[in-house]
C-alpha positions in Angstrom: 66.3 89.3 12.4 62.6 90.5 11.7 62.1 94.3 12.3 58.3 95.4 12.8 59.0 99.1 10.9 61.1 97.6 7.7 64.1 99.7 7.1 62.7 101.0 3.4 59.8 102.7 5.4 62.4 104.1 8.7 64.8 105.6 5.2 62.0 107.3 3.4 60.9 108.7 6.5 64.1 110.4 7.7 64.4 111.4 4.1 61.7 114.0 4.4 63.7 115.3 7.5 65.4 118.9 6.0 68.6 117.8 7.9 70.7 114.8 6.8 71.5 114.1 10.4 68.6 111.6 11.2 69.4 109.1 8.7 73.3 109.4 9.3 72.1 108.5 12.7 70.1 105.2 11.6 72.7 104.3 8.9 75.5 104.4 11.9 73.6 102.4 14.4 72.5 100.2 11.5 76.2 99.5 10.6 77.3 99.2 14.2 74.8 96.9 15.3 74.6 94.6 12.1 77.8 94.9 10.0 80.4 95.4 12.5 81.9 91.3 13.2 81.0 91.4 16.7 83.7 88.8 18.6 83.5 88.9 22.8 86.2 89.1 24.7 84.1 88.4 27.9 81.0 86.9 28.4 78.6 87.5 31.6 76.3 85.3 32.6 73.4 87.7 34.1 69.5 85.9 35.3 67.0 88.3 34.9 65.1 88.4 38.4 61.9 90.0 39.4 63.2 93.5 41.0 64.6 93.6 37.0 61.4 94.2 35.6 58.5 96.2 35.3 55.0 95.2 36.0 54.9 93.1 32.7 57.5 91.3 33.9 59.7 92.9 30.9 63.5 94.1 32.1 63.1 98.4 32.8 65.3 99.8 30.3 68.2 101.7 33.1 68.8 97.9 34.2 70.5 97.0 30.9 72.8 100.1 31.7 73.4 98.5 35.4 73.9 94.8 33.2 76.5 96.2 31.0 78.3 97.9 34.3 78.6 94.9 35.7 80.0 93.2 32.4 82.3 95.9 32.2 83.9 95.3 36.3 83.8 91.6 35.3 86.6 92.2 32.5 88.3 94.1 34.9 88.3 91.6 37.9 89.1 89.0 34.8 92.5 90.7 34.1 93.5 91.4 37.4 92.9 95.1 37.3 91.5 95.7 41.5 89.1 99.2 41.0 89.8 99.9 44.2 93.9 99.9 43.9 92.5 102.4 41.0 91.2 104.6 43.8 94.6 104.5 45.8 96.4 105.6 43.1 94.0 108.9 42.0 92.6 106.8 38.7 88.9 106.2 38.0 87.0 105.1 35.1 83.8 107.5 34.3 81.4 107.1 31.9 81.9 109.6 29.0 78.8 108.2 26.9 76.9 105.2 26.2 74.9 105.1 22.9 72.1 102.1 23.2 70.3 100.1 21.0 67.1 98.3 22.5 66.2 95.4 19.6 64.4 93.0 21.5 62.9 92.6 25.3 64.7 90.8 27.9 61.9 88.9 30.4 62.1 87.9 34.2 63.8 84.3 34.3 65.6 84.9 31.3 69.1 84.0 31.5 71.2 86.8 29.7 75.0 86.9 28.7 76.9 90.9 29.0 79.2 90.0 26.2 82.2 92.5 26.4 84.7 93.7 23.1 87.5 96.2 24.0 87.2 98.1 20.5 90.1 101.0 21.3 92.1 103.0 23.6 94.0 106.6 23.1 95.7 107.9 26.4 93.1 108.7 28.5 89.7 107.2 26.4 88.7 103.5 26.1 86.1 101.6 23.7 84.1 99.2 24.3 80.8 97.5 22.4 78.6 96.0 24.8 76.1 93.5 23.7 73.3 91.5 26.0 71.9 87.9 24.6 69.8 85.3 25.5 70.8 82.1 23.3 71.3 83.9 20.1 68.9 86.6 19.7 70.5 90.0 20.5 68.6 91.9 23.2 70.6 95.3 23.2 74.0 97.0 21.8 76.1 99.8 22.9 79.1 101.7 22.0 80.6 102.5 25.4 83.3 105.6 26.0 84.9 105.7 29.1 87.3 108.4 30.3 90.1 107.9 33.1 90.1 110.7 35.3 91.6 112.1 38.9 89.7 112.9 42.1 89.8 116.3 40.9 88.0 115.4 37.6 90.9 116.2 35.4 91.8 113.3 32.5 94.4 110.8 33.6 96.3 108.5 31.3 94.8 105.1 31.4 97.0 102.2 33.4 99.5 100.6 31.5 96.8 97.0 32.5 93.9 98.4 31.2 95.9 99.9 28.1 96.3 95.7 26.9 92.7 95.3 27.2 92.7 96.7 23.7 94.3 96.1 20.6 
């Protein structure tokens, strides 16, 4: 994987940062996104049409976000686990954070794949890494929280189905 801004320069930059923080940042995402055996559970097939893009016919960065949604609900609807007998029974799955990393563009007519890894789950929190490709050249990675929660916003234990999603 080429990288325009080699990683020597990015480290000797942050270094002149009087915090620390900066380059813990860079060395986590660094380990996340290239060190970490990334094995799907699920794969998503996803084309990349023209309401997708901006102007220059390159994918607007929220749609990745809306692509990995959708890759999430897949592995849902791929287990049996119905959203909407979640509802029923006071359950839903929020978004507690997303961290992204954009690595290379994704173009209109591009066929993508939402590839999908359940990482953890502790009562009410889930896991996940999100990737998007196209062939083998990663587009995009994310580490994905999600929290189960009532109608009234309070945590909620996670369904005994979702809870063997995970390992």
């Amino acid at each position: 994987m080429s990288c325009d801004f080699p990683i020597t320069r990015q480290l000797s930059v942050l270094s002149r940062f009087r915090t620390a923080k900066p380059l813990k940042l860079l060395l986590k995402t660094l380990h996340m996104t290239f060190s970490d055996p990334f094995v799907p559970s699920f794969n998503w097939p996803v084309r990349i049409y023209f309401q997708d893009t901006d102007l220059s016919g390159v994918v607007y960065h929220s749609r990745y976000l809306d692509f990995m949604e959708r890759g999430r609900s897949e592995v849902l609807r791929e287990h049996g686990i119905d959203q909407t007998q979640l509802t029923t029974e006071d359950r839903f799955l929020a978004l507690r954070s997303v961290d992204v990393t954009f690595l290379a563009p994704a173009r209109i007519d591009d066929l993508v794949a939402v590839q999908t890894h359940p990482v953890s789950s502790t009562g009410a929190r889930a896991i996940l890494d999100q990737r998007i490709v196209r062939n083998e050249t990663v587009l995009c990675t994310a580490r994905v929280v999600v929290l189960c929660i009532t109608g009234a916003g309070r945590p909620a234990r996670l369904p005994a189905s979702i809870q063997t999603l995970f390992p």
